[in-house]
C-alpha positions in Angstrom: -66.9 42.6 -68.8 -66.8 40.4 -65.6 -70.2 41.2 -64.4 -71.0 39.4 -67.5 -69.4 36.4 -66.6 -70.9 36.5 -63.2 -74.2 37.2 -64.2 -74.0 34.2 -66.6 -72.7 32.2 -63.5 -75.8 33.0 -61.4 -78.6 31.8 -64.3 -76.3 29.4 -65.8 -74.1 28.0 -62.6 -70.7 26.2 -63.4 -70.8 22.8 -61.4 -68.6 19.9 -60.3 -68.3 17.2 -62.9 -68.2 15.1 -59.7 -70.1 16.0 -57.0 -72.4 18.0 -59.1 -71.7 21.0 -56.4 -71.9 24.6 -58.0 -67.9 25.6 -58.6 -66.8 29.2 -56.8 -64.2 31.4 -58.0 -61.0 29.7 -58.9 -62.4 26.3 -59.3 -61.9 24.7 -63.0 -64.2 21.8 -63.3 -64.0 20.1 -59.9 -64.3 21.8 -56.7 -61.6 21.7 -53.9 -63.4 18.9 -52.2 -63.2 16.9 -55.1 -60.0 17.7 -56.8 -58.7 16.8 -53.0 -60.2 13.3 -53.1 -58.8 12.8 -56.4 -57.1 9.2 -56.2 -53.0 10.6 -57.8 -50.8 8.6 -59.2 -47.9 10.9 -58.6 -45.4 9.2 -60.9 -43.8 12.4 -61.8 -42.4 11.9 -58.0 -41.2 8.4 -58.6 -38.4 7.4 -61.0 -39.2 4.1 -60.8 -42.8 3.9 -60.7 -45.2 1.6 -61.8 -46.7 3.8 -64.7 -42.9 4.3 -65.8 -42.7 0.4 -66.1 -45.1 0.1 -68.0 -43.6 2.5 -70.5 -40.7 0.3 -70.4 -40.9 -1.3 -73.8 -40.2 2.6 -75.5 -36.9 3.5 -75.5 -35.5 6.7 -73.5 -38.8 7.9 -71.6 -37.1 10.7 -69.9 -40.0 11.1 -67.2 -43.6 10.2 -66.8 -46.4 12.4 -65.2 -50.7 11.5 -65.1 -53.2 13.4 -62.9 -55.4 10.7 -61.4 -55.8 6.6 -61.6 -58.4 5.8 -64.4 -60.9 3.5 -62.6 -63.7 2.3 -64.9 -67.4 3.4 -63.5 -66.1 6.1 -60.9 -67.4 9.6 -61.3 -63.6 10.7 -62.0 -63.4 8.0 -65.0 -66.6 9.7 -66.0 -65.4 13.1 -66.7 -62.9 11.5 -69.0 -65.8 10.0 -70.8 -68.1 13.1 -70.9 -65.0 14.9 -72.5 -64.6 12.4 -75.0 -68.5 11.5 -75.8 -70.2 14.7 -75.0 -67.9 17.1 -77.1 -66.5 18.7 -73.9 -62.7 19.7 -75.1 -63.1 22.4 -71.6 -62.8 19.6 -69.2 -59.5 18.6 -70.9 -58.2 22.2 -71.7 -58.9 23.2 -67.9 -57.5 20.0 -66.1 -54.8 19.8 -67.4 -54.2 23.8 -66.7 -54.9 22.5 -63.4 -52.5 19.5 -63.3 -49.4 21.6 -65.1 -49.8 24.5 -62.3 -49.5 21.9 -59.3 -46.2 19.9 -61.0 -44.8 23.0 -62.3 -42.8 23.3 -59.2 -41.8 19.9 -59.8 -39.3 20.3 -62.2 -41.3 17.8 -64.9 -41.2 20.6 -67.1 -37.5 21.7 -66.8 -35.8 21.3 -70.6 -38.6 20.3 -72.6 -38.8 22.4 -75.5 -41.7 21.3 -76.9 -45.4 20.0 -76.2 -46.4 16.7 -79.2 -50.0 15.7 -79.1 -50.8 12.3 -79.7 -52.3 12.3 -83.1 -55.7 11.8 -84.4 -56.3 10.8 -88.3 -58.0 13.4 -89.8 -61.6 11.4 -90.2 -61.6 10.4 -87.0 -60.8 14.3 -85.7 -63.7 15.3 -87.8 -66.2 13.0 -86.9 -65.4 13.6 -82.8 -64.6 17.5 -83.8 -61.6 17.7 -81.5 -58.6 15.5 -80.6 -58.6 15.5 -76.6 -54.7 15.1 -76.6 -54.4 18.7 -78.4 -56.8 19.9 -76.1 -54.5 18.6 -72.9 -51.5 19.8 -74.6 -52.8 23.6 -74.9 -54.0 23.6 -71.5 -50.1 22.3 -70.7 -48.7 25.1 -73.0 -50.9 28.0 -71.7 -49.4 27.2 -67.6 -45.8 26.4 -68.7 -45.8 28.7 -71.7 -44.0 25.7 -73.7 -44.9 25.5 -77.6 -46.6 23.0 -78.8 -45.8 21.4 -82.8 -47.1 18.9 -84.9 -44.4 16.8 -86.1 -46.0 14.1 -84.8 -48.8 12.2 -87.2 -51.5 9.6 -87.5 -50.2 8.5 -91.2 -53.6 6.2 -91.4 -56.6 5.5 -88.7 -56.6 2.8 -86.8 -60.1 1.1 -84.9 -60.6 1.7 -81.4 -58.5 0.2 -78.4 -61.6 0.0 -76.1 -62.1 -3.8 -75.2 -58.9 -4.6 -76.7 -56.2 -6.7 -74.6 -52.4 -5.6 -74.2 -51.4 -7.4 -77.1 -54.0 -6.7 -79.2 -53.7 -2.8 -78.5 -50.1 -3.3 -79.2 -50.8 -4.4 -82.7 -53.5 -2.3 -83.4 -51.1 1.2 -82.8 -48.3 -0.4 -84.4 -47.1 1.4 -87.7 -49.6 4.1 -87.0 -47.8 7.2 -86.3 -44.8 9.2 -88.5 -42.7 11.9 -87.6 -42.8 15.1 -90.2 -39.8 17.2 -90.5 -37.7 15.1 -88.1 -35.0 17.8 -88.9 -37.0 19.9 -86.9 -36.8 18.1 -83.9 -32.8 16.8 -83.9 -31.5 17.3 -80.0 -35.1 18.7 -78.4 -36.6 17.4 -75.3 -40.1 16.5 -76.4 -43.3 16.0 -73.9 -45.1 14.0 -75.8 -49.3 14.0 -74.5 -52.6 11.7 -74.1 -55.7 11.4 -71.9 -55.1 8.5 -70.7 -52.6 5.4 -70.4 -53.7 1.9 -70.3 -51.1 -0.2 -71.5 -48.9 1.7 -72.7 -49.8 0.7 -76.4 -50.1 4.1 -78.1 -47.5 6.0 -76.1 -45.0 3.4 -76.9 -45.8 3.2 -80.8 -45.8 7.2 -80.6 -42.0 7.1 -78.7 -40.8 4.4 -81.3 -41.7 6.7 -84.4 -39.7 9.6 -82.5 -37.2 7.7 -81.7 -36.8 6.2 -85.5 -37.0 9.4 -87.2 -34.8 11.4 -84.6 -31.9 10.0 -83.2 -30.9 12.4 -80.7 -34.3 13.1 -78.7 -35.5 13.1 -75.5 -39.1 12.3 -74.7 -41.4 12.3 -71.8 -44.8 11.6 -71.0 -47.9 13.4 -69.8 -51.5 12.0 -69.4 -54.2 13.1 -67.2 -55.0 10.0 -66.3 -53.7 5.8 -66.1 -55.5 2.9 -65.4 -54.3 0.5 -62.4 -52.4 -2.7 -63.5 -53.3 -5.8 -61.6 
């Protein structure tokens, strides 16, 4: 049924959440021209980078990987937002398809036996009616062909971290996540996955629950995108 598709295509065109350009064959949400100027942070490629830093105060991060630098009121930082405000779980289902076929090569991926979304309390889920972090993590899965599980939980809800400083964020995430059946995750090599990394604040309180309830596990990173520290 592709004529379908295409005929949908033509009355209802697909375009850049950019540019605003209509997409072609091939192109997931961005065009080429777009995707091209996307400003990286390529810390997959650096095992010292700064994003890896940052991660610093979690034990054992095994790697760290984010598609582009999160800068407030850019067009890219926008399609973040739409995502997360307009109910648009396809722009983080199909970037980070995108993202996982270009680092696949890498070797990011290589031992990691599962995919962990970062949790979202139930309320909250059902109020936004998705968690973007599941939808990154299938997009991941679907390219790599890794499982995803969800030992990983929001045991209660915590406010937003919008507006909040390093500390505060810190605070605000801590005691937040728990890890169900731990057993099942004893000597894994977990990719653990968010939309994006500021400080650090809810990636580190996730890796300190692992790292509590599991003694022997390994655990990188994945985001599509991280802000710039100053």
């Amino acid at each position: 049924m592709g004529w379908i598709k295409d005929l949908g295509r033509v009355i209802f065109p697909v375009t850049c959440e950019v540019c605003g350009r209509t997409l072609v064959d091939g192109e997931r949400v961005l065009c080429l021209g777009c995707m091209a100027a996307m400003p990286r942070v390529n810390a997959h490629l650096e095992p010292e980078s700064e994003l890896s830093r940052r991660l610093a105060g979690a034990s054992k991060v095994r790697g760290v990987a984010a598609m582009f630098a999160y800068i407030r009121d850019t067009p890219y930082a926008r399609v973040i937002q739409k995502s997360k405000y307009n109910c648009r779980p396809d722009i983080d289902h199909d970037l980070a398809m995108e993202f996982a076929a270009e680092i696949h090569g890498s070797g990011f991926f290589e031992g990691v036996d599962l995919i962990l979304p970062v949790p979202m309390h139930t309320w909250k889920k059902l109020r936004r009616g998705f968690n973007q972090a599941e939808e990154i993590a299938r997009g991941v899965g679907r390219v790599t062909g890794i499982e995803l599980a969800d030992n990983l939980v929001a045991r209660r809800g915590h406010s937003t971290q919008t507006r909040r400083n390093a500390e505060e964020r810190i605070r605000n995430a801590a005691g937040v996540y728990e890890v169900a059946y731990p057993e099942e995750l004893v000597g894994k090599h977990v990719l653990l996955v968010d939309d994006v990394i500021t400080t650090g604040a809810t990636v580190m309180a996730c890796c300190d629950a692992l790292h509590g309830a599991v003694g022997t596990i390994d655990v990188s990173v994945l985001a599509l995108a991280a802000t710039r520290m100053a």
